[in-house]
C-alpha positions as CSV (number, residue, x, y, z in Angstrom):
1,X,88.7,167.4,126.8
2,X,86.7,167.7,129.7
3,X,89.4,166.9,132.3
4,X,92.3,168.7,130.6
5,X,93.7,171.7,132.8
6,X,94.3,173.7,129.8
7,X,91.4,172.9,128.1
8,X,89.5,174.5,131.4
9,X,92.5,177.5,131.3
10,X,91.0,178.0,127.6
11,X,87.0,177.7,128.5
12,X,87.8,180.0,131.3
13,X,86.4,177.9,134.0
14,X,90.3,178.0,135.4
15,X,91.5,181.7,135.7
16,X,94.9,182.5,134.4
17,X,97.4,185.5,134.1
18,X,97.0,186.0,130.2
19,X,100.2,187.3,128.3
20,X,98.6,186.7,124.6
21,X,95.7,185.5,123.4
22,X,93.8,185.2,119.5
23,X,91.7,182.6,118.1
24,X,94.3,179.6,118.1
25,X,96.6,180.3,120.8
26,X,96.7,181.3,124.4
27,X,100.0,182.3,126.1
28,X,100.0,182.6,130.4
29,X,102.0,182.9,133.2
30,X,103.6,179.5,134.6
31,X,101.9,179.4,137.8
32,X,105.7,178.0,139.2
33,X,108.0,180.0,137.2
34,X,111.7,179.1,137.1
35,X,112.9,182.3,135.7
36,X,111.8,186.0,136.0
37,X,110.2,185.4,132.7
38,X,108.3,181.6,132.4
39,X,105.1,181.4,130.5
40,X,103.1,178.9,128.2
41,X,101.9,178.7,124.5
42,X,99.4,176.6,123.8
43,X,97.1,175.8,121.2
44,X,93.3,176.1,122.1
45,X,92.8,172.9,120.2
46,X,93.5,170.0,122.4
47,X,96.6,167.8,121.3
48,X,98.3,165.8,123.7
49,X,101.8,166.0,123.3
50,X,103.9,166.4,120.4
51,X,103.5,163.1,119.7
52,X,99.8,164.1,118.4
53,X,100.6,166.8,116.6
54,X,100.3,166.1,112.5
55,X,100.5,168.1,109.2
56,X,96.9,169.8,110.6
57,X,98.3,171.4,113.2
58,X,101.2,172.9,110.9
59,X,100.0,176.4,111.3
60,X,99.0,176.7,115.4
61,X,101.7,174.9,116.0
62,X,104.1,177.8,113.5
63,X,102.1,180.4,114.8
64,X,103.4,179.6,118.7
65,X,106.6,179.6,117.7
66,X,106.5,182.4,115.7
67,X,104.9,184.7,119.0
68,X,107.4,183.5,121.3
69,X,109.6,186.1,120.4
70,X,107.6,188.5,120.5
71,X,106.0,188.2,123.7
72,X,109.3,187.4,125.3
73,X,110.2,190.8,124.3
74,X,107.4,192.3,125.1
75,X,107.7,190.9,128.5
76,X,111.2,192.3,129.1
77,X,113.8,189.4,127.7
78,X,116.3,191.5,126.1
79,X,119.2,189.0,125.5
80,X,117.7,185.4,124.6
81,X,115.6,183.1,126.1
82,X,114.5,179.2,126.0
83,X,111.9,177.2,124.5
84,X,110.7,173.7,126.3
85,X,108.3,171.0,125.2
86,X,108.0,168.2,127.3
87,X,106.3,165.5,125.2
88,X,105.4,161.8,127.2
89,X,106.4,160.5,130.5
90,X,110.5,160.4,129.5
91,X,109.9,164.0,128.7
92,X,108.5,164.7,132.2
93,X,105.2,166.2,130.5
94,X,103.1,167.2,133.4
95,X,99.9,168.0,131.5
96,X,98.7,166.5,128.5
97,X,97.6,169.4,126.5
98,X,101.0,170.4,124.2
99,X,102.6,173.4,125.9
100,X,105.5,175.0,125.0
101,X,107.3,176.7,127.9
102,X,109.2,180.1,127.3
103,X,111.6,181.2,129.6
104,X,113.7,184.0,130.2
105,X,115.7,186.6,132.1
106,X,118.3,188.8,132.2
107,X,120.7,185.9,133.6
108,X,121.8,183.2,131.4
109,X,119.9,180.6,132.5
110,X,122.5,177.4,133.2
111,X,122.7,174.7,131.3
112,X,120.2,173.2,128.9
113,X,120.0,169.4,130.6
114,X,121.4,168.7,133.6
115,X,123.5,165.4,133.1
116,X,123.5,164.1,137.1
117,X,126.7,164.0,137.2
């Protein structure tokens, strides 16, 4: 997708901090990061949101979760950490490329949703 942030974080023509990267997924650093760890797995093939995502994307899709560990570790998160996607506007999805978000520290990091009240 010509327009698609990621997309252009993929093609290269955007620059970004690279943790991981193979021929279906690319993991960077959140450029606002809300923990000491925060980065981004993505799948170079553009799908939207979640919403998108069918039996074909079954394996990218495992493969991202099954690195997340990994490179958490590898990136210092010794005791746990969280796993976001955002999918549509009620989901406060920023870009529309699927993204997961892992983040991480060595402080618990507060409660999952925050109700408002």
């Amino acid at each position: 997708m010509p327009d698609c942030l990621f997309c252009k974080i993929v093609s290269g023509a955007i620059p970004a901090k690279k943790v991981y990267e193979d021929e279906d997924i690319l993991a960077f650093h959140d450029i606002r990061p809300i923990a000491p760890v925060h980065f981004l797995m993505i799948p170079k093939a553009h799908v939207a949101t979640l919403y998108d995502a069918g039996m074909e994307h079954q394996a990218v899709l495992g493969k991202i979760l099954a690195m997340a560990g990994k490179l958490a570790r590898e990136l210092g998160v010794k005791d746990g950490f969280r796993t976001i996607i955002n999918c549509g506007r009620v989901g406060h999805q920023e870009v529309y490329h699927l993204h997961m978000h892992v983040i991480g520290g060595p402080e618990p990091l507060g409660p999952m949703i925050s109700t408002g009240k």
